[in-house]
C-alpha positions in Angstrom: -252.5 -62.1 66.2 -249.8 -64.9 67.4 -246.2 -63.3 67.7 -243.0 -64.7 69.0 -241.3 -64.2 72.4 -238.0 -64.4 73.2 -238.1 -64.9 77.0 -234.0 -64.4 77.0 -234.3 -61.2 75.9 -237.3 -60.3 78.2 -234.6 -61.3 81.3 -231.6 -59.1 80.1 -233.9 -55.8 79.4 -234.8 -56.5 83.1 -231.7 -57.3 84.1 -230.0 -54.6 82.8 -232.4 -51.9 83.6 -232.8 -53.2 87.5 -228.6 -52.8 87.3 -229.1 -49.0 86.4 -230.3 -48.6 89.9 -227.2 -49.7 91.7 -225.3 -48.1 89.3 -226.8 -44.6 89.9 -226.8 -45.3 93.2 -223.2 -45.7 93.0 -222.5 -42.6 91.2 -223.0 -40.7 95.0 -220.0 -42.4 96.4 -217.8 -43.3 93.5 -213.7 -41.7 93.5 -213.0 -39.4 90.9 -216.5 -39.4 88.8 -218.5 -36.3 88.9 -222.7 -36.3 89.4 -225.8 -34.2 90.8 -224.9 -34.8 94.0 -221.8 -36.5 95.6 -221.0 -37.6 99.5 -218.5 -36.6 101.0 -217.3 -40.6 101.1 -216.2 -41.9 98.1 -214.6 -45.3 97.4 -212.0 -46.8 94.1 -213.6 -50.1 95.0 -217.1 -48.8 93.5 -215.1 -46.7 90.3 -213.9 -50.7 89.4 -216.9 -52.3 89.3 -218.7 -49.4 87.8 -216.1 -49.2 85.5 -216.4 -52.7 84.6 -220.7 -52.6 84.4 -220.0 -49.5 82.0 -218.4 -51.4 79.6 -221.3 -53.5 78.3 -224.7 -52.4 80.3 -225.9 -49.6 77.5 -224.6 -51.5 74.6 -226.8 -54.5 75.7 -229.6 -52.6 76.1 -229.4 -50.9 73.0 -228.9 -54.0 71.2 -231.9 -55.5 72.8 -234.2 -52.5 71.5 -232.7 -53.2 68.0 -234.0 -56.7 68.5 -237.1 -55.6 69.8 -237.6 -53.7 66.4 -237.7 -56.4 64.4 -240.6 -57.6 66.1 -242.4 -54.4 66.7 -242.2 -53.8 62.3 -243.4 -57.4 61.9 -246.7 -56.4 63.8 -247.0 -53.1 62.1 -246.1 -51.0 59.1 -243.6 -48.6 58.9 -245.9 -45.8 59.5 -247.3 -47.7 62.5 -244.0 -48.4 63.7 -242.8 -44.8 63.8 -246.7 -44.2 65.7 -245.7 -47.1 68.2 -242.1 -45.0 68.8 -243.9 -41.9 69.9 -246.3 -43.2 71.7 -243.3 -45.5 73.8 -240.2 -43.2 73.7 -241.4 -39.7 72.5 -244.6 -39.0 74.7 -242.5 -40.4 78.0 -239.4 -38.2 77.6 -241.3 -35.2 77.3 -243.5 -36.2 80.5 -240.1 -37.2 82.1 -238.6 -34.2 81.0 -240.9 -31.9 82.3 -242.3 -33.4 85.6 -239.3 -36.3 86.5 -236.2 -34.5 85.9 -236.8 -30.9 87.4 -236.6 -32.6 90.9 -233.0 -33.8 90.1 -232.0 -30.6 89.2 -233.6 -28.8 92.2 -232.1 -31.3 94.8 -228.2 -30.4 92.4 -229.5 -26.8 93.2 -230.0 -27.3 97.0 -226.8 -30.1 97.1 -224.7 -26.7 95.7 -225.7 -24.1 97.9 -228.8 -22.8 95.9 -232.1 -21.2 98.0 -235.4 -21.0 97.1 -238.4 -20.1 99.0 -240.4 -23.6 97.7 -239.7 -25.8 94.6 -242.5 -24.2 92.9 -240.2 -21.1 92.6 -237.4 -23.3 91.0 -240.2 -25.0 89.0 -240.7 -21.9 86.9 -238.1 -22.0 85.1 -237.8 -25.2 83.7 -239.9 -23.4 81.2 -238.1 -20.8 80.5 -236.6 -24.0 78.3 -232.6 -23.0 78.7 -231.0 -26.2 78.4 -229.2 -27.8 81.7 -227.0 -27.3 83.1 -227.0 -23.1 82.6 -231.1 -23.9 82.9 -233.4 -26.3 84.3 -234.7 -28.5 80.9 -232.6 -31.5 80.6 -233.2 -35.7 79.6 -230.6 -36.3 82.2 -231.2 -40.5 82.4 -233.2 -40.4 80.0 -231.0 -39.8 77.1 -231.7 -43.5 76.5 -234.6 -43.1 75.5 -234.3 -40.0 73.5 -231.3 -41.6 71.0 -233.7 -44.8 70.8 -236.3 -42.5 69.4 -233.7 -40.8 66.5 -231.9 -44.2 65.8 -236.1 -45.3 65.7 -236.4 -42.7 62.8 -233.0 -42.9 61.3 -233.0 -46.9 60.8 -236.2 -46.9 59.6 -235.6 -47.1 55.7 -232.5 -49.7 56.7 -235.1 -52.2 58.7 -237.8 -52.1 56.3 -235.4 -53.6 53.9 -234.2 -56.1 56.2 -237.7 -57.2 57.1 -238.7 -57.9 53.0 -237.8 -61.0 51.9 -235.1 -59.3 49.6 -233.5 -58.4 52.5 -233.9 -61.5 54.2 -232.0 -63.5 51.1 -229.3 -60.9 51.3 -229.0 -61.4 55.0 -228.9 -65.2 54.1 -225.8 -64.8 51.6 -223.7 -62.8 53.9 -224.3 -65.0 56.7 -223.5 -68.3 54.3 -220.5 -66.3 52.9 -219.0 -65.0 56.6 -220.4 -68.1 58.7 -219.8 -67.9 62.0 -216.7 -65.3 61.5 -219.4 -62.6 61.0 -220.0 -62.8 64.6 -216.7 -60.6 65.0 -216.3 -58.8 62.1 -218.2 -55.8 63.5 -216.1 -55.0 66.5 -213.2 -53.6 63.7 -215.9 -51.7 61.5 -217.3 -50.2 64.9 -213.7 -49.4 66.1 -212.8 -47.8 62.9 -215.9 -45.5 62.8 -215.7 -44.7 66.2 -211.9 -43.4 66.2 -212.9 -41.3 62.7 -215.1 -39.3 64.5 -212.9 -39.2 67.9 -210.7 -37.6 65.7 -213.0 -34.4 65.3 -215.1 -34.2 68.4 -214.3 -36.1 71.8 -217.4 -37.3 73.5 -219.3 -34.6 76.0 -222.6 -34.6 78.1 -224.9 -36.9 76.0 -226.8 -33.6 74.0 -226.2 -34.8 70.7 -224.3 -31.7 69.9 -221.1 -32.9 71.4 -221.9 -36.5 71.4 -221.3 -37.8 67.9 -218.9 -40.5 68.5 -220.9 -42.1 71.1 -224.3 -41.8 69.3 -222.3 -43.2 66.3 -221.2 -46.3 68.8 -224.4 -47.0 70.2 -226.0 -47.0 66.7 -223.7 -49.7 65.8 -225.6 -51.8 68.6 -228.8 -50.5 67.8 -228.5 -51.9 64.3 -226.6 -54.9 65.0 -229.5 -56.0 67.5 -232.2 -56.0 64.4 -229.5 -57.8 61.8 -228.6 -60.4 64.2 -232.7 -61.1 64.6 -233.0 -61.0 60.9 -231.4 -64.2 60.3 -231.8 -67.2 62.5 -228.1 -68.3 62.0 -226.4 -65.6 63.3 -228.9 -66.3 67.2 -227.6 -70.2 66.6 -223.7 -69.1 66.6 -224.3 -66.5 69.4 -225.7 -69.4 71.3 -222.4 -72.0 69.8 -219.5 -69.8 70.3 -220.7 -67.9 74.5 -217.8 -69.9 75.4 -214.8 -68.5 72.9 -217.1 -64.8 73.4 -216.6 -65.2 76.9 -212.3 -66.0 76.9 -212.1 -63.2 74.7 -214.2 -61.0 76.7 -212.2 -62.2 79.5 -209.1 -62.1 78.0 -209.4 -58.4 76.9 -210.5 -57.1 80.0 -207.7 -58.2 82.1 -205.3 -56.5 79.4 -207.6 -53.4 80.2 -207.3 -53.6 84.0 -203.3 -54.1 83.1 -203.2 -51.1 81.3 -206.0 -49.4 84.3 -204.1 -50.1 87.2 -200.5 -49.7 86.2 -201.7 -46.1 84.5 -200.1 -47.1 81.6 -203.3 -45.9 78.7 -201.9 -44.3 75.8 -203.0 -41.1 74.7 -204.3 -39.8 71.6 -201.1 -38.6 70.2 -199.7 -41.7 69.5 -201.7 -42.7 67.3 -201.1 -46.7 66.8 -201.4 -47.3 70.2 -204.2 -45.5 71.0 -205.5 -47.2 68.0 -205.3 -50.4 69.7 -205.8 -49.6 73.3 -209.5 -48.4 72.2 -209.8 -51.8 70.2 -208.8 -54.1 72.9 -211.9 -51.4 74.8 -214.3 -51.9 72.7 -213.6 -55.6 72.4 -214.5 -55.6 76.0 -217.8 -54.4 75.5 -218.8 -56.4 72.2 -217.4 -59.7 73.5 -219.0 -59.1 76.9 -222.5 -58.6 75.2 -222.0 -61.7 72.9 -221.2 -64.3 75.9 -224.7 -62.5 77.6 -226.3 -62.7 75.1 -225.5 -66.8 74.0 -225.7 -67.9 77.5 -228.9 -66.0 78.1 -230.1 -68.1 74.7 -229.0 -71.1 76.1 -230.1 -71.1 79.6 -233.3 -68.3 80.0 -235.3 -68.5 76.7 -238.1 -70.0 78.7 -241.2 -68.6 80.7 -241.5 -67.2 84.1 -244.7 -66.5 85.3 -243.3 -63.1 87.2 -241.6 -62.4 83.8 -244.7 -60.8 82.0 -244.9 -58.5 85.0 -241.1 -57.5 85.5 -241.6 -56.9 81.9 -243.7 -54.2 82.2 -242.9 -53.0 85.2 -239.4 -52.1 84.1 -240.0 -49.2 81.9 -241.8 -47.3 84.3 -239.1 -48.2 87.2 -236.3 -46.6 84.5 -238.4 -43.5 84.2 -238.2 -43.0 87.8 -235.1 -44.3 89.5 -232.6 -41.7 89.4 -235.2 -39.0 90.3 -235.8 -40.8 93.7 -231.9 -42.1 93.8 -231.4 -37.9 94.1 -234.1 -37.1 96.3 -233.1 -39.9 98.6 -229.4 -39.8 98.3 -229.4 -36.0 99.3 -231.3 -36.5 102.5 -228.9 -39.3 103.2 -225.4 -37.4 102.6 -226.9 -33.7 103.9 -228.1 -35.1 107.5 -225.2 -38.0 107.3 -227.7 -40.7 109.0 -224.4 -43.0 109.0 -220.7 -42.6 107.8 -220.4 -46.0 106.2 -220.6 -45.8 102.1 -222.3 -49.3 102.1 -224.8 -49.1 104.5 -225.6 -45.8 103.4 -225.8 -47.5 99.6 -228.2 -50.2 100.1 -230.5 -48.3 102.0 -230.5 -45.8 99.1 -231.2 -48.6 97.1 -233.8 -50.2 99.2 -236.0 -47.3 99.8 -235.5 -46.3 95.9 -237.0 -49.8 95.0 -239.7 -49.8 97.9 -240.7 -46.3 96.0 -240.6 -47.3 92.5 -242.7 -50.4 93.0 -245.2 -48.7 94.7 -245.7 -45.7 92.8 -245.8 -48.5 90.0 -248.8 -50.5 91.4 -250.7 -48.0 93.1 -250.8 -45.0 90.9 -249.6 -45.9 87.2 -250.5 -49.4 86.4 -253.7 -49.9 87.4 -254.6 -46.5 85.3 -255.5 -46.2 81.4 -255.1 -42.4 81.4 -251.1 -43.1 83.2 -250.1 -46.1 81.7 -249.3 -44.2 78.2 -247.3 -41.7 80.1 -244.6 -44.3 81.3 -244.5 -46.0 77.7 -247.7 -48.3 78.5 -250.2 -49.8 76.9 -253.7 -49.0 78.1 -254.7 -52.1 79.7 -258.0 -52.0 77.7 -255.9 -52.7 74.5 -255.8 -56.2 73.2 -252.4 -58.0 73.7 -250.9 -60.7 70.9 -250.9 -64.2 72.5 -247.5 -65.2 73.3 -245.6 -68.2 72.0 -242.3 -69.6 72.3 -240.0 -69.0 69.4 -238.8 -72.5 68.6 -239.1 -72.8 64.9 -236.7 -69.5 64.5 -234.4 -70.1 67.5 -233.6 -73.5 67.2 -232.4 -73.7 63.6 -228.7 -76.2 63.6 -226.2 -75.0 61.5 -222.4 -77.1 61.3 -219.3 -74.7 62.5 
C-alpha cells in the first residue's frame, strides 16, 4: 500500500518531543514551580523560557497527532483505527504506568524524607491501585498519551465524517466561504469554550476529574490538526500567511511578558479583562503553532535519511525520559556533585540522552516481543512505501 508522508510533520513530533527533555529537566531548578524533586538552586531565568516553551509545545503536539489521524483512518477502518489506538497509546500507558512511573514516585518518596528497606517494598503498593499522589498509581508524563487515547475514541464519529467525501465537500465550502480568514477564526471559539468551563472548575493535576478546561483546550488542537489535513487549502494558507502568524505571535507575546513582568495580570473577578488577558494567552499559543507549523511546510517537508529513525525512536525516548530525568536528577541535587544550576542541567540532560538511546537500541528495538510495549510496530510487520505528498501539499490557491 503507497501512503503519503509529510516529512514536516515527522521533524516537529521530533522536535517537540526531544524539547520535553530539557524541559523536564528544567523543572529541578525552575523558581517558584513545584515537581517530584526540586534542588535547592533555582533560577527566574529558566521559569521564562519554560514559560515561554509552555505556551505552544503540547498544543503542537497535539495538533500533530490530530494530523496523524487523518492518515492512520485512511489506511484503516474505523474499527481498525480504534485497534491501531490501543495497540499505540493504550497498551504503553499501562506498561508505563506500572513499570516506568513507580520509580519517579519512589525517588519523590526518598527526595521527601521517605525510607524503605529496598524499592521492592515501595513497589507493592503501586498495586494496591490508590491513585498518586495519596498512592503510588499515577500517568505522571504520560498524561499525553492517555488524553490522545480518549480524544482517539471521542473524535472518532467526527473524523469518519471528515474522511467521506461528504465531509470532504463540506470542508471545501467552508474553506471557499472563510478563505484564508478561517485560519483565525478558531483562536475566539477556543477562547470562548475555554473561559465557559474556567468558570466552573479551574484546571488541577491533569486526572481528568479536575482537568476539564484544559482537556477541552487541547481537544480543540486535537481536532483542528485532522480539519486542517482534511482540506488541502487550509496546509497552502498555513504555508502563505507564517509571516503575518509569526508578527502576531510575536506581537501578543510581548503584550504577555508586559503584563508578566510588571505583575500587572488581571484576575478572574474582573471579568472583561480577564476575558482578554486569556485571549491575548491563548493567541500566543495558536499563532505560535501556526508560524511552526507554515515555516516547517515551507522549509522541512523533505527527506532525511536519519528522519525514519528519529521517527521511531521518539516514542520510546518519551516513555522514558522523565523516569531517568528523576532518577538522575536526585543523585545529582542529594550528593550536590556541583553547585552550578547549568552544569548541573546539561549533565542531567546528557546522561538522560546517553540512557535513553541506549536502552533504545540495545534492549527495545531490536526486539518483536518489546517493540509493541513502547507503541512499536514489530519489525516483522510490513511497512507502506513512503512517498512525498506533492499532489496534496502543493495545491495554489489566490489570497
Amino acid at each position: 500500500m503507497v501512503t503519503m508522508r509529510r516529512y514536516d510533520l515527522d521533524w516537529l513530533r521530533v522536535f517537540a518531543i526531544f524539547l520535553l527533555m530539557f524541559y523536564h529537566t528544567g523543572m529541578i531548578f525552575v523558581a517558584n514551580w513545584v515537581w517530584h524533586i526540586k534542588d535547592a538552586s533555582n533560577s527566574h531565568l529558566f521559569t521564562e523560557w519554560m514559560f515561554f516553551m509552555n505556551r505552544w509545545r503540547m498544543v503542537l503536539l497535539f495538533f500533530i497527532s490530530g494530523a496523524g489521524s487523518w492518515y492512520a483512518l485512511g489506511l484503516r477502518s474505523g474499527k481498525g483505527y480504534l485497534k491501531e489506538r490501543s495497540r499505540r497509546l493504550l497498551l504503553p500507558l499501562t506498561v508505563g504506568m506500572l513499570v516506568i512511573i513507580p520509580p519517579q514516585i519512589y525517588i519523590e518518596h526518598l527526595w521527601r524524607g521517605t525510607e524503605y528497606v529496598n524499592y521492592f517494598e515501595f513497589y507493592s503498593s503501586v498495586f494496591n491501585f490508590v491513585p498518586y499522589p495519596a498512592g503510588s498509581l499515577s500517568w505522571h508524563h504520560l498524561w499525553f498519551i492517555a488524553y490522545l487515547f480518549l480524544y482517539s475514541i471521542i473524535a472518532l464519529p467526527v473524523f469518519l465524517f471528515l474522511r467521506s467525501d461528504k465531509g470532504h465537500r463540506f470542508m471545501g465550502r467552508i474553506s471557499t466561504a472563510l478563505g484564508s480568514a478561517s485560519l483565525y477564526l478558531p483562536i475566539v471559539l477556543i477562547t470562548i469554550g475555554y473561559m465557559i468551563i474556567l468558570h466552573y472548575q479551574v484546571p488541577k493535576e491533569r486526572n481528568l476529574v479536575d482537568d476539564w478546561a484544559r482537556f477541552f483546550y487541547y481537544f480543540c488542537y486535537f481536532i483542528l490538526g485532522f480539519l486542517v489535513q482534511s482540506h488541502p487549502n487550509f496546509w497552502a494558507w498555513i504555508e502563505q500567511k507564517r509571516k503575518l502568524s509569526l508578527r502576531i505571535a510575536y506581537i501578543s507575546l510581548v503584550v504577555v511578558y508586559y503584563y508578566r513582568w510588571n505583575g500587572i495580570e488581571p484576575g478572574n473577578d474582573v471579568l472583561w479583562s480577564s476575558s482578554l488577558y486569556l485571549l491575548i494567552n491563548m493567541t500566543v499559543s495558536y499563532a505560535w503553532v501556526l508560524a511552526i507549523l507554515g515555516y516547517a511546510k515551507k522549509y522541512l517537508n523533505r527527506p532525511v535519511r536519519w528522519l525514519p529513525w528519529a521517527s521511531e525512536a521518539i516514542y520510546p525516548f518519551y516513555i522514558l525520559h522523565q523516569t531517568i530525568i528523576v532518577i538522575v536528577g536526585y543523585y545529582f541535587i542529594k550528593d550536590m556533585i556541583t553547585d552550578s544550576i547549568w552544569v548541573k542541567f546539561w549533565m542531567i540532560n546528557l546522561i538522560t540522552l546517553f540512557l535513553c538511546l541506549g536502552l533504545y537500541e540495545l534492549f527495545i528495538r531490536p526486539y518483536d516481543h518489546v517493540r509493541p510495549l513502547f507503541g512499536l510496530k514489530r519489525k516483522s510487520k510490513t511497512v507502506p512505501t513512503i512517498m512525498p505528498a506533492k499532489e496534496f501539499h502543493q495545491v495554489k490557491v489566490k489570497v
